[in-house]
N, CA and C atoms of all chains as a GROMACS GRO file, in nm:
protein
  570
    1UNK      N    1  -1.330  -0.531   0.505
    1UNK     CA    2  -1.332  -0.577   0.366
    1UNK      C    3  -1.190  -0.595   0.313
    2UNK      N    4  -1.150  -0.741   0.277
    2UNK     CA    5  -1.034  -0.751   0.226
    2UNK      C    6  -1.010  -0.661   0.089
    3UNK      N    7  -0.865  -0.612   0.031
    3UNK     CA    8  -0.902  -0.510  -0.088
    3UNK      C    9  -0.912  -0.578  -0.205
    4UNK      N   10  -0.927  -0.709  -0.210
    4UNK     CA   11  -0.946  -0.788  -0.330
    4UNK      C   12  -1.077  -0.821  -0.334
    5UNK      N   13  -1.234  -0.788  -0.255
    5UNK     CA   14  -1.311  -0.788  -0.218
    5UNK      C   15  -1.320  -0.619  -0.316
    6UNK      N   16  -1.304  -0.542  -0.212
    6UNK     CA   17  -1.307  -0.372  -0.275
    6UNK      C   18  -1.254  -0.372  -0.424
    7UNK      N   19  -1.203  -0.483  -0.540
    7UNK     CA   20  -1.171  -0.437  -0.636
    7UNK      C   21  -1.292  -0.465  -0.678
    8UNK      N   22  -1.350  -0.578  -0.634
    8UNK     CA   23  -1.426  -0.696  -0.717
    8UNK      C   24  -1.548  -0.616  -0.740
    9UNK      N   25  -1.600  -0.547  -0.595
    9UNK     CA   26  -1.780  -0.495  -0.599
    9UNK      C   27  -1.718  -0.326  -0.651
   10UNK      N   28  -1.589  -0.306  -0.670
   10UNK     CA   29  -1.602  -0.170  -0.764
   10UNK      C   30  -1.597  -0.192  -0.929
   11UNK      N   31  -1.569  -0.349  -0.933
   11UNK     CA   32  -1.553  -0.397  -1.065
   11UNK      C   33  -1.756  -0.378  -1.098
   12UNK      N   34  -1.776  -0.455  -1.029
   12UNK     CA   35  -1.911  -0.516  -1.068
   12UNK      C   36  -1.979  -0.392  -1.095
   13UNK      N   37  -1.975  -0.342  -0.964
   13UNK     CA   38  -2.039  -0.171  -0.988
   13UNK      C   39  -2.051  -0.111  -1.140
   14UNK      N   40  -1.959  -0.078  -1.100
   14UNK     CA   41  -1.837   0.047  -1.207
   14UNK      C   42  -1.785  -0.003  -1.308
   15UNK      N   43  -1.732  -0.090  -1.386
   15UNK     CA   44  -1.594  -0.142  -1.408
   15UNK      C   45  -1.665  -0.118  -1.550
   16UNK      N   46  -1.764  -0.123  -1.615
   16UNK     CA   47  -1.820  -0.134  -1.723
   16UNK      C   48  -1.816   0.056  -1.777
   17UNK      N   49  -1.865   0.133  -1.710
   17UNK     CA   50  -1.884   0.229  -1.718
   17UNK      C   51  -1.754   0.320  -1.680
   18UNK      N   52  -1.706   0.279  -1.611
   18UNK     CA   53  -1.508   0.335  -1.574
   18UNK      C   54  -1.468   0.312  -1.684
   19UNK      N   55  -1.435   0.193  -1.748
   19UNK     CA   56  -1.420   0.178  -1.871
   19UNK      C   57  -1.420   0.280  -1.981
   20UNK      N   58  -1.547   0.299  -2.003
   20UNK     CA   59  -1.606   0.358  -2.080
   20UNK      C   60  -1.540   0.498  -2.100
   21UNK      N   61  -1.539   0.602  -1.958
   21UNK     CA   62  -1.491   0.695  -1.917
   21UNK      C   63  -1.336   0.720  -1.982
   22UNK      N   64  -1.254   0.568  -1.896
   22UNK     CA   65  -1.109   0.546  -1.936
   22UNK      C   66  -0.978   0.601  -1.819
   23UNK      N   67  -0.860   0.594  -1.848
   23UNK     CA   68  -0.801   0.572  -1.758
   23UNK      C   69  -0.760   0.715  -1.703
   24UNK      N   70  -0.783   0.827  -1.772
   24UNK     CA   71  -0.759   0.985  -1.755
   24UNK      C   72  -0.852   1.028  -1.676
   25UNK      N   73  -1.005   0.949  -1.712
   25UNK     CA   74  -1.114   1.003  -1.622
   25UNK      C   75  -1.092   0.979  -1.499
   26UNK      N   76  -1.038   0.861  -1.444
   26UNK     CA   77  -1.067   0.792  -1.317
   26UNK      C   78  -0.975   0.827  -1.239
   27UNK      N   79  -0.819   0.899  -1.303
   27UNK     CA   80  -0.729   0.988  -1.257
   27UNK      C   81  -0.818   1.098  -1.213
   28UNK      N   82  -0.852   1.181  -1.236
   28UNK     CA   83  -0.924   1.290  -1.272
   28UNK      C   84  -1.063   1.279  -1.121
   29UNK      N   85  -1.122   1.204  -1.138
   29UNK     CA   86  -1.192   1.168  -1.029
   29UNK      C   87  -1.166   1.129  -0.909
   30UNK      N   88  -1.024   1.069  -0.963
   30UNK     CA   89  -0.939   1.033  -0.758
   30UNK      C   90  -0.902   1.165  -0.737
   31UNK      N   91  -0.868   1.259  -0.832
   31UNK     CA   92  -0.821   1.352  -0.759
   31UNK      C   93  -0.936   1.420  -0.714
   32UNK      N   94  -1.040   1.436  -0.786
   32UNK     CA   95  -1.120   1.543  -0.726
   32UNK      C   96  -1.169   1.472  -0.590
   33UNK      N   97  -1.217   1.355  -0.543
   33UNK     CA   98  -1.248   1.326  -0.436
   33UNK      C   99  -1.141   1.330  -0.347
   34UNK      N  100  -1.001   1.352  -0.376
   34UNK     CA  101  -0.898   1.356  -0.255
   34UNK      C  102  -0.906   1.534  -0.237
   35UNK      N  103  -0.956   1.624  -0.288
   35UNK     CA  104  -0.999   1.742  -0.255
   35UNK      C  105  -1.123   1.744  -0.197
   36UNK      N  106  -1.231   1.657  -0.198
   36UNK     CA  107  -1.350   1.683  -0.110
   36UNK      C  108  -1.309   1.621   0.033
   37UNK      N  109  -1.219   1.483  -0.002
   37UNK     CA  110  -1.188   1.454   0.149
   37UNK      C  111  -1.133   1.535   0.234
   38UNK      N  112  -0.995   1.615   0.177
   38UNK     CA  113  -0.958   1.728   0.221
   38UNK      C  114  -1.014   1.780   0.319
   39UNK      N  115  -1.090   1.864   0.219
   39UNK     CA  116  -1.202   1.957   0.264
   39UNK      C  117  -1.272   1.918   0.428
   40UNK      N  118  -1.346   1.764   0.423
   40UNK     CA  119  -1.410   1.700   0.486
   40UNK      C  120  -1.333   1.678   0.632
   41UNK      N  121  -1.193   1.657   0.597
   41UNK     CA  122  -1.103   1.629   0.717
   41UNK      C  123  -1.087   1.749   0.741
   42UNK      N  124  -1.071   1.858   0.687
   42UNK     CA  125  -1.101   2.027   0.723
   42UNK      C  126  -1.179   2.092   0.880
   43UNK      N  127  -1.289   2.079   0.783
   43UNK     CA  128  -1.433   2.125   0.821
   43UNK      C  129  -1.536   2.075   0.814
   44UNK      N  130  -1.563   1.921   0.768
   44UNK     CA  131  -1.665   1.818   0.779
   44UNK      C  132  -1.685   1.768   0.936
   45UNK      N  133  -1.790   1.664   0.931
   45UNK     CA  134  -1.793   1.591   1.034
   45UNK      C  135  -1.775   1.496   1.017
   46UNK      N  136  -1.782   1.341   1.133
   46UNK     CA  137  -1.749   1.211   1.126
   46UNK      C  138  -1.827   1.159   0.934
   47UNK      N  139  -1.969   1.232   0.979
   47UNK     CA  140  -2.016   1.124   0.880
   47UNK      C  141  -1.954   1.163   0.740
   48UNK      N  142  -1.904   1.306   0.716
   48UNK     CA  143  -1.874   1.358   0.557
   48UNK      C  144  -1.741   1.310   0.515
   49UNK      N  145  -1.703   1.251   0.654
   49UNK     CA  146  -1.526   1.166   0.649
   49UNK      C  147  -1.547   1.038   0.572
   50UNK      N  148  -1.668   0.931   0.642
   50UNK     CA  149  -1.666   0.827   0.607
   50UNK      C  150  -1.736   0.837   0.456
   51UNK      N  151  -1.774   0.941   0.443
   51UNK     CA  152  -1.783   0.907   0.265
   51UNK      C  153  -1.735   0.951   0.182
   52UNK      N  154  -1.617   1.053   0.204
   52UNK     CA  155  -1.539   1.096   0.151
   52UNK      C  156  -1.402   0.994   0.138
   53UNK      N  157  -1.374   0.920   0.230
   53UNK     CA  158  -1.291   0.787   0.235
   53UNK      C  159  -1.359   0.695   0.161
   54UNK      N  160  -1.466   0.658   0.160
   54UNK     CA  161  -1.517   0.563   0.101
   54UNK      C  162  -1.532   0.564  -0.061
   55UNK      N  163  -1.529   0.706  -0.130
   55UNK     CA  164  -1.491   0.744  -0.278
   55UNK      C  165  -1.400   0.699  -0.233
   56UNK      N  166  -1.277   0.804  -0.192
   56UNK     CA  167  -1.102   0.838  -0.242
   56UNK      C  168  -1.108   0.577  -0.280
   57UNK      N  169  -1.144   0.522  -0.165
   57UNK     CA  170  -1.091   0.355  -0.201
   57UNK      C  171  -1.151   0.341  -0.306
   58UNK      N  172  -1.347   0.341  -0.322
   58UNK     CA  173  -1.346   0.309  -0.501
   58UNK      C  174  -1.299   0.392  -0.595
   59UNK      N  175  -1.233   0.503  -0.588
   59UNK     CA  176  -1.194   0.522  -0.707
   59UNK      C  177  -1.030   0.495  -0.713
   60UNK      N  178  -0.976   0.454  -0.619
   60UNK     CA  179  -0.856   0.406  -0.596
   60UNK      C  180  -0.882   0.237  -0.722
   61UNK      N  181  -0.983   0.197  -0.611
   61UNK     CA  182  -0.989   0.089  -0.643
   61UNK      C  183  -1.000   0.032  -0.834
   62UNK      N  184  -1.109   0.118  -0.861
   62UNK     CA  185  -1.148   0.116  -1.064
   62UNK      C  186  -1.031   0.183  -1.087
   63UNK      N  187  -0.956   0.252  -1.052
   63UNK     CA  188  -0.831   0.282  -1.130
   63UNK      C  189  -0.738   0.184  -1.076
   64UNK      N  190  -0.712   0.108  -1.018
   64UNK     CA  191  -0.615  -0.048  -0.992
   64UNK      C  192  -0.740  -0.149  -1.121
   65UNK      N  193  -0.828  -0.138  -1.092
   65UNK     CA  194  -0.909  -0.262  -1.194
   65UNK      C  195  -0.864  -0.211  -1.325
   66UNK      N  196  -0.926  -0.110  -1.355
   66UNK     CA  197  -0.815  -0.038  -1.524
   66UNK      C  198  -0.683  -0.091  -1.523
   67UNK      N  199  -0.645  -0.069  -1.482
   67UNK     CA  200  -0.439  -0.015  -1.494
   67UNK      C  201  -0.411  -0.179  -1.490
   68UNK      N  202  -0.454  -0.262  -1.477
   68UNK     CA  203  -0.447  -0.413  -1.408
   68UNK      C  204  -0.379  -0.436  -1.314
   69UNK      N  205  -0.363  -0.344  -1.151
   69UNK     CA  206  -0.279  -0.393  -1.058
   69UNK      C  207  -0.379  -0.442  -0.956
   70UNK      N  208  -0.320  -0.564  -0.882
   70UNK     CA  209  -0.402  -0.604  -0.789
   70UNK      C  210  -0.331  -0.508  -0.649
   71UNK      N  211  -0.463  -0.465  -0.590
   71UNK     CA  212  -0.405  -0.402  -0.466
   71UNK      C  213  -0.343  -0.490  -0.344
   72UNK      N  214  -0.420  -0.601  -0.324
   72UNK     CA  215  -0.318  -0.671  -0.296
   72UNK      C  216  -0.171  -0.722  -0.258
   73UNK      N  217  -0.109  -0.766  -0.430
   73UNK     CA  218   0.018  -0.741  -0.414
   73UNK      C  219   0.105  -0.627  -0.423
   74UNK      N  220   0.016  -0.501  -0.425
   74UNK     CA  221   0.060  -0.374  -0.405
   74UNK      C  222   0.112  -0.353  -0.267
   75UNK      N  223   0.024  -0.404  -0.186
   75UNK     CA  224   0.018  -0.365  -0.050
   75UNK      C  225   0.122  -0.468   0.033
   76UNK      N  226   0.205  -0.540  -0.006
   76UNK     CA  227   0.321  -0.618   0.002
   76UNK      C  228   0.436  -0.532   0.037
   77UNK      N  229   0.419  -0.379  -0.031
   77UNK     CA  230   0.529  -0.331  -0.003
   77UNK      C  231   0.558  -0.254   0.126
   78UNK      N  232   0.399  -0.278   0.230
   78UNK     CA  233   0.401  -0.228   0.372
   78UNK      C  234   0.417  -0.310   0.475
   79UNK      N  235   0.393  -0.440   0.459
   79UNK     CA  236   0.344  -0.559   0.519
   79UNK      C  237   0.449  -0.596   0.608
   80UNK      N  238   0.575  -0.584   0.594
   80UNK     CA  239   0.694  -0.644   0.645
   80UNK      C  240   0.760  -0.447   0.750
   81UNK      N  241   0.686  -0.408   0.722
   81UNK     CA  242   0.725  -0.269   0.755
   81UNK      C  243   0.758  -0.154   0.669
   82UNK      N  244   0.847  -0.091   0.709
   82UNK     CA  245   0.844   0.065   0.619
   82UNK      C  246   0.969  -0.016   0.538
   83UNK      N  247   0.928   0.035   0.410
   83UNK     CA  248   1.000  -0.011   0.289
   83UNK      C  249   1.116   0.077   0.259
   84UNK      N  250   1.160   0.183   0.379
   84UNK     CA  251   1.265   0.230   0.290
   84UNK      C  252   1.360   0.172   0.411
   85UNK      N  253   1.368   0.164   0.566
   85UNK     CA  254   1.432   0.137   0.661
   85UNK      C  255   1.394  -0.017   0.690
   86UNK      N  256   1.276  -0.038   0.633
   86UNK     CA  257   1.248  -0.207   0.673
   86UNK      C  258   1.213  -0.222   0.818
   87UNK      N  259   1.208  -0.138   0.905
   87UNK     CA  260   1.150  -0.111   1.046
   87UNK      C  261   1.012  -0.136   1.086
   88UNK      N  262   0.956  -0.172   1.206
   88UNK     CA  263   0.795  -0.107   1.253
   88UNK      C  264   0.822  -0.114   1.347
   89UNK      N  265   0.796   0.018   1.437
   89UNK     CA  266   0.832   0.145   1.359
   89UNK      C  267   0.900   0.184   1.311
   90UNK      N  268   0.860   0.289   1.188
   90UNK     CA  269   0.967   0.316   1.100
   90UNK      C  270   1.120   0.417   1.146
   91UNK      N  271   1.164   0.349   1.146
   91UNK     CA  272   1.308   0.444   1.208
   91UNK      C  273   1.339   0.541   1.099
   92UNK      N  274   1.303   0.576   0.983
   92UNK     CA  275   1.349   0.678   0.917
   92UNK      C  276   1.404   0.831   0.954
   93UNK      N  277   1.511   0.905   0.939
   93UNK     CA  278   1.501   1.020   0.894
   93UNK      C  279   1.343   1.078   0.934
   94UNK      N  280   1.288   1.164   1.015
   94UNK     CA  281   1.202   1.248   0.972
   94UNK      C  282   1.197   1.351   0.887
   95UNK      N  283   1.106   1.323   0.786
   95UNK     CA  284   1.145   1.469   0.691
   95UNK      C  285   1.020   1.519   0.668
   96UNK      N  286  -0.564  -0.796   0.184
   96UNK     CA  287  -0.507  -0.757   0.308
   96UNK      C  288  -0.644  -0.701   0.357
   97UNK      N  289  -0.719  -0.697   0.441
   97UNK     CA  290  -0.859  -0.629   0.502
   97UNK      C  291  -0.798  -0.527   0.542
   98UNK      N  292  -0.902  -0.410   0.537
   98UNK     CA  293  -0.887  -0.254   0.564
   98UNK      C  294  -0.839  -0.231   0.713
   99UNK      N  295  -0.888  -0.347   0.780
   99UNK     CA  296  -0.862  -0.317   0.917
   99UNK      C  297  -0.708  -0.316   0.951
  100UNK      N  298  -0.647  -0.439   0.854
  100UNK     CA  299  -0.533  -0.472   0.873
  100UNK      C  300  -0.440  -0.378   0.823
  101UNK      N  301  -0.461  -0.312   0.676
  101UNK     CA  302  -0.399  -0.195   0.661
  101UNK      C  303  -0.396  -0.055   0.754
  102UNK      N  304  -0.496  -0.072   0.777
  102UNK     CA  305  -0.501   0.042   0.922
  102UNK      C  306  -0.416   0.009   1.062
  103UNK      N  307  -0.359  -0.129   1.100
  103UNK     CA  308  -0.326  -0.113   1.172
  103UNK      C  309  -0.157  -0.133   1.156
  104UNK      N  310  -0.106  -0.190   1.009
  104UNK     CA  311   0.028  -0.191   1.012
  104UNK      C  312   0.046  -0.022   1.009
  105UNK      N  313  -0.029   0.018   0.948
  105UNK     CA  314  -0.026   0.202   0.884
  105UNK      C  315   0.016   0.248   1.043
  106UNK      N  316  -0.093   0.188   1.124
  106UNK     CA  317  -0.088   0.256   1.262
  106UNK      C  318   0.086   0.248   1.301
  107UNK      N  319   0.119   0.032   1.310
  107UNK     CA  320   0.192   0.036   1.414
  107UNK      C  321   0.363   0.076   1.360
  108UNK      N  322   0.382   0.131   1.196
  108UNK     CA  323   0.441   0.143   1.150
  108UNK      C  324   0.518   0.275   1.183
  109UNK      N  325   0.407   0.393   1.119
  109UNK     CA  326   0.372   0.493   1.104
  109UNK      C  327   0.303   0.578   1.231
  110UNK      N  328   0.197   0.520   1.279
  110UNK     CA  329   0.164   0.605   1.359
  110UNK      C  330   0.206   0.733   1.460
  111UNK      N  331   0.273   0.704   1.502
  111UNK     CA  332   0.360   0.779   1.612
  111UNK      C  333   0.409   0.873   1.533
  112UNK      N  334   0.466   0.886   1.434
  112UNK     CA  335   0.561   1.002   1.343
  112UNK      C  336   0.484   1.061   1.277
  113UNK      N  337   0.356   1.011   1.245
  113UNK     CA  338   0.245   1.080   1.122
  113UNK      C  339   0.175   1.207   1.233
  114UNK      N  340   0.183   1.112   1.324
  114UNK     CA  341   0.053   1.203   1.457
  114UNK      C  342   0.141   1.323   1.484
  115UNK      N  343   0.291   1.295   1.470
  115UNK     CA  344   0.368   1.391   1.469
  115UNK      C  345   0.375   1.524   1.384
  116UNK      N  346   0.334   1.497   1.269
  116UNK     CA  347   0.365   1.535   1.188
  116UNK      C  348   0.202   1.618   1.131
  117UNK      N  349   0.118   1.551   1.198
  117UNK     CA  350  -0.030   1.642   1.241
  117UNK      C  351  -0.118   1.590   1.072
  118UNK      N  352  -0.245   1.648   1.101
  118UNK     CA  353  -0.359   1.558   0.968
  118UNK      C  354  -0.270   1.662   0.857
  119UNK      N  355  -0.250   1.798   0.842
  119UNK     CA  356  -0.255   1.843   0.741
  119UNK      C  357  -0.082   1.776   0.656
  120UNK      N  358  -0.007   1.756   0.739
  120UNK     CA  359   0.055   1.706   0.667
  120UNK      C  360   0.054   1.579   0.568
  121UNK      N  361  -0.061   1.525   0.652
  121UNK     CA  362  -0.130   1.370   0.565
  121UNK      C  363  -0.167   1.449   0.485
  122UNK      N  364  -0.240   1.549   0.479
  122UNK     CA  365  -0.315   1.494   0.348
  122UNK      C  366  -0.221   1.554   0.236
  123UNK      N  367  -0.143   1.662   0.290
  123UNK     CA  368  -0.038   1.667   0.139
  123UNK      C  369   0.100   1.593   0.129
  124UNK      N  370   0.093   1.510   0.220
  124UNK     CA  371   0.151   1.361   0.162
  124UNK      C  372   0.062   1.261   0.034
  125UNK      N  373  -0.068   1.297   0.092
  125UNK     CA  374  -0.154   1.210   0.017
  125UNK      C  375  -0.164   1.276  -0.082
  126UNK      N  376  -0.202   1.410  -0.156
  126UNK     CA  377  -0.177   1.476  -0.249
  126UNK      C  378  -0.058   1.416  -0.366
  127UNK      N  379   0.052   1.446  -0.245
  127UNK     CA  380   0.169   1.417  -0.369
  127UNK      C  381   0.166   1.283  -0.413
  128UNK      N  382   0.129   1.198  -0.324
  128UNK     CA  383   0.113   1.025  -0.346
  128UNK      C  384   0.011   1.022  -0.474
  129UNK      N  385  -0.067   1.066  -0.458
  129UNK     CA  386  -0.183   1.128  -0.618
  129UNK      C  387  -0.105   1.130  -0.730
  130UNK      N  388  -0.060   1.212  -0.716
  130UNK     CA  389   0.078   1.309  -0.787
  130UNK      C  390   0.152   1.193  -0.920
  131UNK      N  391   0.204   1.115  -0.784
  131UNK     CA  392   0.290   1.085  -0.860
  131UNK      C  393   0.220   0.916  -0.844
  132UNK      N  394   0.137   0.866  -0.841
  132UNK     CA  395   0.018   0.779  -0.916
  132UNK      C  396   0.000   0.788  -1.063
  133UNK      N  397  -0.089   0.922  -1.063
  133UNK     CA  398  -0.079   0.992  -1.187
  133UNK      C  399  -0.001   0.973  -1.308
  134UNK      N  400   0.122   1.015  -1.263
  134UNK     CA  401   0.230   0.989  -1.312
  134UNK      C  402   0.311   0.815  -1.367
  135UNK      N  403   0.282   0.738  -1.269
  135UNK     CA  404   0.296   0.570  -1.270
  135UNK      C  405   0.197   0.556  -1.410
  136UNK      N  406   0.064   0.619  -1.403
  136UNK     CA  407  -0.030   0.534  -1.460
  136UNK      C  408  -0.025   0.608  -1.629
  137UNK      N  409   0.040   0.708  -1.631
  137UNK     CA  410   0.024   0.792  -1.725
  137UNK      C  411   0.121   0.754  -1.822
  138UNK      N  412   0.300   0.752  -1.803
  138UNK     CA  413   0.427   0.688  -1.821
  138UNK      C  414   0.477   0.549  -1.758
  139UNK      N  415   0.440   0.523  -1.611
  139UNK     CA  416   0.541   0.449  -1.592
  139UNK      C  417   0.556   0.250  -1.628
  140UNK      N  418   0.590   0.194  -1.575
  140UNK     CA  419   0.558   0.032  -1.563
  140UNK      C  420   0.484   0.015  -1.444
  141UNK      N  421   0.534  -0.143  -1.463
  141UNK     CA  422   0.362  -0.179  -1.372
  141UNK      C  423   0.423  -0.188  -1.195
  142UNK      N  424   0.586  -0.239  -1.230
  142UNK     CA  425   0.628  -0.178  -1.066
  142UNK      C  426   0.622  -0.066  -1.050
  143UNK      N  427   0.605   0.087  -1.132
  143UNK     CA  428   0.611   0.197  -1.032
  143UNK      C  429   0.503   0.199  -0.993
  144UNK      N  430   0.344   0.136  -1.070
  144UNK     CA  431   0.210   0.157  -1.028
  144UNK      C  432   0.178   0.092  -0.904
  145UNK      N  433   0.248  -0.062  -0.910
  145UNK     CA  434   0.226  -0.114  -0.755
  145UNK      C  435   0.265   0.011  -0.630
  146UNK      N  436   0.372   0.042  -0.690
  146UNK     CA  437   0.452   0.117  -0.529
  146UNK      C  438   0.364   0.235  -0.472
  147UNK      N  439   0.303   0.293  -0.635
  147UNK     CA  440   0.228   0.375  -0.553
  147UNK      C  441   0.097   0.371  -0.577
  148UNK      N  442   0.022   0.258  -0.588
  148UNK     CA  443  -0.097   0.261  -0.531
  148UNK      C  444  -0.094   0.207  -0.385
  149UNK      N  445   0.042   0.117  -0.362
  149UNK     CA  446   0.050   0.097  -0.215
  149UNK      C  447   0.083   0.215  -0.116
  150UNK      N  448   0.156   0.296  -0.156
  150UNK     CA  449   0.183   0.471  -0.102
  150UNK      C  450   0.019   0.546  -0.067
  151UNK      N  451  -0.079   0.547  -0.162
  151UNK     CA  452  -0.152   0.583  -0.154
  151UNK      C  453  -0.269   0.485  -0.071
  152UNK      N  454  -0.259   0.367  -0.048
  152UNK     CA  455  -0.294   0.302   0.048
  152UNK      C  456  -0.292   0.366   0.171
  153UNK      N  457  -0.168   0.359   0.164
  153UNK     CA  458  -0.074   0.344   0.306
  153UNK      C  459  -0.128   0.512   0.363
  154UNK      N  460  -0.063   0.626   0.343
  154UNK     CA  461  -0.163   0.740   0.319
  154UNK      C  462  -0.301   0.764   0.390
  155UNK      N  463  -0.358   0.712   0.249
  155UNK     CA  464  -0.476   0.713   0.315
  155UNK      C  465  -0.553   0.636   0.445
  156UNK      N  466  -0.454   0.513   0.462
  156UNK     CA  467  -0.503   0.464   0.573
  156UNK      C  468  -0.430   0.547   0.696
  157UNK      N  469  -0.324   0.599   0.670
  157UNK     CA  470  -0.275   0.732   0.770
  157UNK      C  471  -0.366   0.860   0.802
  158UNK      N  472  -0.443   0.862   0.739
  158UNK     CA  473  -0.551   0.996   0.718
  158UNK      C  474  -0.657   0.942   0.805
  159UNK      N  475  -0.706   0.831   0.796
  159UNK     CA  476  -0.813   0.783   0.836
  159UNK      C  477  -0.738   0.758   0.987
  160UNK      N  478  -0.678   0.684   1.037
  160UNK     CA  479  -0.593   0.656   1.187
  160UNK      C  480  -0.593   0.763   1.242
  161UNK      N  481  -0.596   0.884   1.205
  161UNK     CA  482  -0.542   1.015   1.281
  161UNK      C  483  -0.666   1.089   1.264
  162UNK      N  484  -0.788   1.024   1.227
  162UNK     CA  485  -0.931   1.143   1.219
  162UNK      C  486  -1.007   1.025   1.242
  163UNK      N  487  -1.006   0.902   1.313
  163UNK     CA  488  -1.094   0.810   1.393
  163UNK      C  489  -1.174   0.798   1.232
  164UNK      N  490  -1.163   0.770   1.135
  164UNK     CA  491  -1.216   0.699   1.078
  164UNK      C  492  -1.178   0.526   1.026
  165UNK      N  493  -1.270   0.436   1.081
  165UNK     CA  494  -1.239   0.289   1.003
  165UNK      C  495  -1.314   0.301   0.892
  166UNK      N  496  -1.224   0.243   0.823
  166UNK     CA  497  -1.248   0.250   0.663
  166UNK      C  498  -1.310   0.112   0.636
  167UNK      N  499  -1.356  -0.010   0.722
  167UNK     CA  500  -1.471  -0.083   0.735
  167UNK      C  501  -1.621  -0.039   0.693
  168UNK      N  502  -1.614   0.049   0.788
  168UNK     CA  503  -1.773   0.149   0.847
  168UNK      C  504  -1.774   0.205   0.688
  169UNK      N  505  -1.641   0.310   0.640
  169UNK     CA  506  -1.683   0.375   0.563
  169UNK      C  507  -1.700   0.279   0.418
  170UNK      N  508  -1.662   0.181   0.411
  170UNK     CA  509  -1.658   0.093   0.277
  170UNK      C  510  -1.762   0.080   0.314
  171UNK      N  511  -1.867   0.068   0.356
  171UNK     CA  512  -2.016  -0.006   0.355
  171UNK      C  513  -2.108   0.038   0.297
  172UNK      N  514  -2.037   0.190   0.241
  172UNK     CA  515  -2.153   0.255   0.103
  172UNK      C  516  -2.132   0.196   0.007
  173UNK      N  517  -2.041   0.128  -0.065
  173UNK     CA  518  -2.014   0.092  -0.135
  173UNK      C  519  -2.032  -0.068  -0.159
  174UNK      N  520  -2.095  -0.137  -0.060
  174UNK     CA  521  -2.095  -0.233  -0.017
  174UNK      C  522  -2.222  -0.337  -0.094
  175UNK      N  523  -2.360  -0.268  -0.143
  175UNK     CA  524  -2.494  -0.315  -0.183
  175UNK      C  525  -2.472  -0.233  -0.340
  176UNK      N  526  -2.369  -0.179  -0.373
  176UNK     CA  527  -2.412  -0.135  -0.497
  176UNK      C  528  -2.400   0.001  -0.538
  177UNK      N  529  -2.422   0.092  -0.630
  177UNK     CA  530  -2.363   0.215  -0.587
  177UNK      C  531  -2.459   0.317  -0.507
  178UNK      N  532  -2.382   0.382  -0.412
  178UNK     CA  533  -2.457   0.470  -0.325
  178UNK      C  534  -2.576   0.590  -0.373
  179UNK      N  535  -2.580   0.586  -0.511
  179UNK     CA  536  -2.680   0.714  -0.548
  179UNK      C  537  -2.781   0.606  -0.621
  180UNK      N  538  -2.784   0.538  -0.701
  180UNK     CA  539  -2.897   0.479  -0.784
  180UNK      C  540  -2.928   0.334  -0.702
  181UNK      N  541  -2.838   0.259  -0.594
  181UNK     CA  542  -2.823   0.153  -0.504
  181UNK      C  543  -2.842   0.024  -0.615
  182UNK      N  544  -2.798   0.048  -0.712
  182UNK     CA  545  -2.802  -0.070  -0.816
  182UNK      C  546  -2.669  -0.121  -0.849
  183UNK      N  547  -2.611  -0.260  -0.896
  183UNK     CA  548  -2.484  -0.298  -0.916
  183UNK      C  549  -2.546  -0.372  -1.030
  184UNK      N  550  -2.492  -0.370  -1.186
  184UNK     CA  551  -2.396  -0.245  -1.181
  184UNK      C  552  -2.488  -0.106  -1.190
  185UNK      N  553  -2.423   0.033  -1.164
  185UNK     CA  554  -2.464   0.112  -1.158
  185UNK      C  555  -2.546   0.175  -1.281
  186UNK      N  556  -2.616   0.228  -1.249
  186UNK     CA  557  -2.767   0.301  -1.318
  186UNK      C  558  -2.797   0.388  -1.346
  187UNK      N  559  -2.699   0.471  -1.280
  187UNK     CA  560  -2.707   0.624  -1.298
  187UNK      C  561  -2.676   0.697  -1.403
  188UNK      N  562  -2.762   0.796  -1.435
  188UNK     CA  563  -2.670   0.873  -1.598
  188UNK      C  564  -2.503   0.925  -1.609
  189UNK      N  565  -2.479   0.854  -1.712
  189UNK     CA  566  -2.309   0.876  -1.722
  189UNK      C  567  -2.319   1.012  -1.725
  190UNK      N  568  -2.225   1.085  -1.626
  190UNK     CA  569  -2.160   1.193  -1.579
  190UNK      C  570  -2.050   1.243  -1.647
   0.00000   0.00000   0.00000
């Protein structure tokens, strides 16, 4: 799924009712699902991964539809390689 | 950009140094990438929000590369509508 695809069916979904919520809630909700994924990459199995990934992108996603960024041209800043050395692979410093 | 494709610059970028660097360190990379999201969406402009919803892309498609999840498979809950009431837009009692 292209992520301009993933904004659109979290728009259609959600986007009315995210809204509603607002832009603190949907903070608030990425984080709590990046603690169940956690968890899931923990002590879950395959399947509690793939739906624990599958929140952390829509709620990635309704908080890019709020905020008005397209993920998209977000994702410009990996495309050419690592953005701080400009490499692939990234030659950075390990830190 | 399709999920697949973010998964695999993530891979051919990143990979090798992340795997290094083992899952738990993803995910409190991905944590702080939260972090300071949060932060973009709360204070900043609309370039710090690009950078890091692409950080948190990038991340999370690092999380998923290193625990065999494609984030294809796992977008497909999300895919007919939302996963608890299977209606678009969603149906379910606001939470």
């Amino acid at each position: 799924m292209d992520l301009s695809e993933l904004q659109r069916i979290t728009e259609t979904t959600y986007g009315e009712r995210d809204r509603q919520r607002g832009v603190s809630s949907a903070v608030a909700w990425l984080a709590e699902e990046i603690g169940e994924l956690a968890r899931a990459v923990r002590k879950g199995d395959h399947s509690d991964r793939l739906e624990e990934f599958a929140d952390v992108l829509a709620w990635t996603a309704s908080l890019a539809n709020q905020t008005g960024v397209d993920l998209n041209e977000a994702i410009t800043r990996y495309a050419a390689g690592c953005p701080r050395c400009g490499a692939s692979p990234c030659a950075c410093a390990l830190d």
